[in-house]
C-alpha positions as a Markdown table, in Angstrom:
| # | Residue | x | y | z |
|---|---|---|---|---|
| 1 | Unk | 7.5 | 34.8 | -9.5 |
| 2 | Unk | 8.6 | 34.4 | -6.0 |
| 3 | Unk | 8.6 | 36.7 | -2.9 |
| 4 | Unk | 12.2 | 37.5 | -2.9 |
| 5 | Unk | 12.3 | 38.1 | -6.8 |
| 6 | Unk | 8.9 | 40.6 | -5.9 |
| 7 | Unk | 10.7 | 41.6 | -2.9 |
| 8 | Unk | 13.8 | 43.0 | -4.8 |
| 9 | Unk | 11.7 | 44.2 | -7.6 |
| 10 | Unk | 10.4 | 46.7 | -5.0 |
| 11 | Unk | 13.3 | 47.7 | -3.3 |
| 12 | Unk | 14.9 | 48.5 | -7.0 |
| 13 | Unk | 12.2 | 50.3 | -7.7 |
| 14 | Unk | 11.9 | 52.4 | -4.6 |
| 15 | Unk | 8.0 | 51.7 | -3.9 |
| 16 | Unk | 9.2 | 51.0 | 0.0 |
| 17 | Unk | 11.0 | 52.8 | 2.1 |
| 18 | Unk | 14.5 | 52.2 | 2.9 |
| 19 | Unk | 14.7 | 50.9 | 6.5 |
| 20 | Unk | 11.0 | 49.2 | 5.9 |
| 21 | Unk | 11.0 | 45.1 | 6.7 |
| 22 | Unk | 9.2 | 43.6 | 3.6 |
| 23 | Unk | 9.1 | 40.0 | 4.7 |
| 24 | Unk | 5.9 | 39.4 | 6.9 |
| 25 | Unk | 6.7 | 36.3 | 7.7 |
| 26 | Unk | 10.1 | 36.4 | 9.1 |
| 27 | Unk | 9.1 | 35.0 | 12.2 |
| 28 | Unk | 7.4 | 32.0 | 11.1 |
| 29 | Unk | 10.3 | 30.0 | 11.1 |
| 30 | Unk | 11.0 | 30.8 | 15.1 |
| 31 | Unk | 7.1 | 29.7 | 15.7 |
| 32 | Unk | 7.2 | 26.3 | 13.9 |
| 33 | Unk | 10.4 | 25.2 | 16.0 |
| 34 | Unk | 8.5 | 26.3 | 19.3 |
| 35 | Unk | 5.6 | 24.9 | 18.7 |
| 36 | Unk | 5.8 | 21.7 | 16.6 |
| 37 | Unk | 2.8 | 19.2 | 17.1 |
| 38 | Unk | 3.8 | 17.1 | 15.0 |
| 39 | Unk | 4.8 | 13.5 | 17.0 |
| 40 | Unk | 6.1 | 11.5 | 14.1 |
| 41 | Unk | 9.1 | 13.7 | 13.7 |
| 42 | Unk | 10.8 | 11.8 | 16.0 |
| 43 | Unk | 11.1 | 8.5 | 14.9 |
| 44 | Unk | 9.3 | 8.9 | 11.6 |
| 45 | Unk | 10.2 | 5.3 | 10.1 |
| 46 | Unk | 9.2 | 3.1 | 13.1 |
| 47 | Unk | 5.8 | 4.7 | 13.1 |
| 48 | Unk | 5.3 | 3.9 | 9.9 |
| 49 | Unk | 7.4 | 0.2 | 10.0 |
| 50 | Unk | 5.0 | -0.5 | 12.8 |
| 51 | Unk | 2.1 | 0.5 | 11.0 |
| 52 | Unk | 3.1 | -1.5 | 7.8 |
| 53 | Unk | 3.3 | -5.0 | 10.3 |
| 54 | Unk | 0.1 | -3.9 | 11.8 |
| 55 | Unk | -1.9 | -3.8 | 8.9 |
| 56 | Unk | -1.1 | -7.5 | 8.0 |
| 57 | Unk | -2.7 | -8.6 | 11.6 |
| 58 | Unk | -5.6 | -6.5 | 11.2 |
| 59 | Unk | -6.4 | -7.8 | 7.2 |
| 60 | Unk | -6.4 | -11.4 | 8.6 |
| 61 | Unk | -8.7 | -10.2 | 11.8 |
| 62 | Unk | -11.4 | -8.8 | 9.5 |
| 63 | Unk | -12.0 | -12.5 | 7.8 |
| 64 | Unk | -11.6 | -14.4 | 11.0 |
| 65 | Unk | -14.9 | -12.1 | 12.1 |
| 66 | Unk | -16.8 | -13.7 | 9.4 |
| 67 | Unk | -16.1 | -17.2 | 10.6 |
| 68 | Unk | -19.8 | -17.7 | 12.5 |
| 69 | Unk | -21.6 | -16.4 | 9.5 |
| 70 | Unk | -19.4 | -19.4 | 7.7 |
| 71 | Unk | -20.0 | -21.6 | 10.6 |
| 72 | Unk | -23.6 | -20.9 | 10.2 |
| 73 | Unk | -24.0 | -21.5 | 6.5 |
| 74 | Unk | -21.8 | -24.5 | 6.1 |
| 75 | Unk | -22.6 | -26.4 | 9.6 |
| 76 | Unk | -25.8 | -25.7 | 9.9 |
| 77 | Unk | -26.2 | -26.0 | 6.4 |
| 78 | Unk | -28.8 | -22.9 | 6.8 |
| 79 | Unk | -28.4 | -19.4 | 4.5 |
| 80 | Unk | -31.3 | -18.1 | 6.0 |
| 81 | Unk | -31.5 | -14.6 | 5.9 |
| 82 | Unk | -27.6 | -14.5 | 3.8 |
| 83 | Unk | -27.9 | -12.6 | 0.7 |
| 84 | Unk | -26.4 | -14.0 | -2.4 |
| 85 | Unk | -26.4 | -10.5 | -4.2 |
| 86 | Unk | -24.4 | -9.3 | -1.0 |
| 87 | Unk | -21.6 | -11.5 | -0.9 |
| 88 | Unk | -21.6 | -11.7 | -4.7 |
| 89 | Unk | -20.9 | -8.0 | -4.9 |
| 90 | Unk | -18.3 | -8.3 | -1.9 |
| 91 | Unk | -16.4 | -10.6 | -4.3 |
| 92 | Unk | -16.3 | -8.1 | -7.3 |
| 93 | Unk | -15.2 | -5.3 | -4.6 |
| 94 | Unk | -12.7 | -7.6 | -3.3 |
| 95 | Unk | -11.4 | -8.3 | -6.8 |
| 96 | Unk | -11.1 | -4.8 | -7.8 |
| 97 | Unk | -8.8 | -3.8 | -4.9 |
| 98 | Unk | -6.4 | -7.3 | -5.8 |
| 99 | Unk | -6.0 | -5.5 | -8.8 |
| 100 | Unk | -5.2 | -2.0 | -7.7 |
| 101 | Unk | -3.0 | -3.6 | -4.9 |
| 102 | Unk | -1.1 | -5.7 | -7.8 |
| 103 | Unk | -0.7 | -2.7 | -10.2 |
| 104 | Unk | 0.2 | -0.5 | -7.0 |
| 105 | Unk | 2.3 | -3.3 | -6.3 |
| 106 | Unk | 0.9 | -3.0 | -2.4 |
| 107 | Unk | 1.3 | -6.2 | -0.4 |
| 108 | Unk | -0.9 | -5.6 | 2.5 |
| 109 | Unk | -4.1 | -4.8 | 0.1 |
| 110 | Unk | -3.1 | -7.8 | -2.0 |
| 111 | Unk | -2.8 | -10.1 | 1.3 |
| 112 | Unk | -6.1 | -8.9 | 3.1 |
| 113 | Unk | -8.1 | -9.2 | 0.0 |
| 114 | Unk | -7.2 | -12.5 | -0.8 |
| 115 | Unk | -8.8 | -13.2 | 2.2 |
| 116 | Unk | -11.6 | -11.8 | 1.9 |
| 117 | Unk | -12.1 | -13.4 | -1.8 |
| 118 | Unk | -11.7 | -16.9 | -0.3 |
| 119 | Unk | -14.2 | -16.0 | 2.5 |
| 120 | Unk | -16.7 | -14.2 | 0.2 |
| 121 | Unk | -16.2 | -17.3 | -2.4 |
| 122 | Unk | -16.6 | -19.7 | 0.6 |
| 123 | Unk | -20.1 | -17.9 | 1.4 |
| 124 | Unk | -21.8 | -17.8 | -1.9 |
| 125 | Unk | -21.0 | -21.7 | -2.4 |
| 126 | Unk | -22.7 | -22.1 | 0.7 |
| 127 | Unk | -25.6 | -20.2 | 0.1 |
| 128 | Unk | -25.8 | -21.7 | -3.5 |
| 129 | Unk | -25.9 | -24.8 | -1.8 |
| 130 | Unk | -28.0 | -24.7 | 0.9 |
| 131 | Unk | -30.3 | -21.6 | 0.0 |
């Protein structure tokens, strides 16, 4: 049931008084035009096309900050203090959001966790091999 179906339900039915204003929000409409926060409303679509280019810089930037752990485990051939149960369980994490980005068919998800599963992969064959 909506408001203007209870609205004239009322009026048919005489429970208000003619001359009475039944809608209490009448001027809610007025007060969201004069006061609208919102700042996407503007440009709406190059927010979110910005945002959508951004987000493939920032998934490669997240992999790129593992590089000295790589550096350390591969050139130094050291995986002191590198747990194998960690960066296993990054790869299975990483795998599970490949999927959800394939079958959600999201490109940026699917790009930045490829990343990460070559970079997790490229960690616990280092640590196999030099633990």
């Amino acid at each position: 049931m909506t408001f203007a179906t209870l609205v004239s339900g009322f009026k048919r039915r005489k429970h208000i008084p003619e001359g009475v204003h039944v809608e209490p929000l009448h001027h809610y409409s007025r007060r969201q035009r004069k006061y609208n926060f919102n700042f996407l409303q503007s440009r709406p679509d190059a927010f979110k096309k910005n945002i959508d280019q951004l987000v493939y810089f920032v998934g490669a930037v997240g992999p790129i900050m593992t590089l000295p752990q790589l550096y350390t485990v591969w050139v130094d051939q050291s995986a002191a203090g590198v747990s194998l149960i960690t960066w296993s369980a990054y790869i299975f994490t990483a795998a599970f959001w490949i999927t959800y980005g394939f079958i959600h068919k999201e490109k940026p998800i699917i790009f930045t966790h490829s990343c990460w599963i070559l970079i997790h992969c490229l960690m616990v064959t280092g640590i196999l091999m030099y633990s």
